[in-house]
N, C-alpha and C positions, 0 to 999 in steps of 0.2 A: 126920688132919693137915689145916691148913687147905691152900688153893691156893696154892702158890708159883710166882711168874712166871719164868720161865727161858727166853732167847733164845740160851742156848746151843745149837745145833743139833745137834754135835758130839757131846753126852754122852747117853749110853744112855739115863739117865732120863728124857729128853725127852718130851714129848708132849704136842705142840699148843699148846708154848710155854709147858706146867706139870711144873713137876719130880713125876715119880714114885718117888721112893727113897724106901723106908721109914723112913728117917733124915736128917737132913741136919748136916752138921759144919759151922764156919765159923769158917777159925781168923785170926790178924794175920797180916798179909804184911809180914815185915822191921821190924817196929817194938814196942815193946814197951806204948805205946798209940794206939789207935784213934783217930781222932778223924772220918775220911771213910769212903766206903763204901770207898773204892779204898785205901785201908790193908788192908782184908779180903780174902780168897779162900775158895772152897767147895772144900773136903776132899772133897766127896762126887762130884765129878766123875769119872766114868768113861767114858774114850774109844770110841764105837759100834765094836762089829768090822766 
């Protein structure tokens, strides 16, 4: 998978500001087309224990 940039700090996958999840989901947020990033969110977020 290439580097994905993630300044989420919060999600498990984290590291070093690259997402490490074997997968990544990215589904619309509330709309039923996209047109900005911020219409989107990542599915694949998982909160650090």
């Amino acid at each position: 998978m290439p580097d994905i940039k993630c300044t989420v700090t919060e999600c498990e996958y984290n590291s070093d500001v690259k997402c490490g999840a074997p997968m990544i989901q990215v589904d619309r947020s509330n709309t039923s087309i996209s047109e900005k990033s911020d219409q989107t969110k990542c599915e694949t977020f998982k909160k650090k224990a």
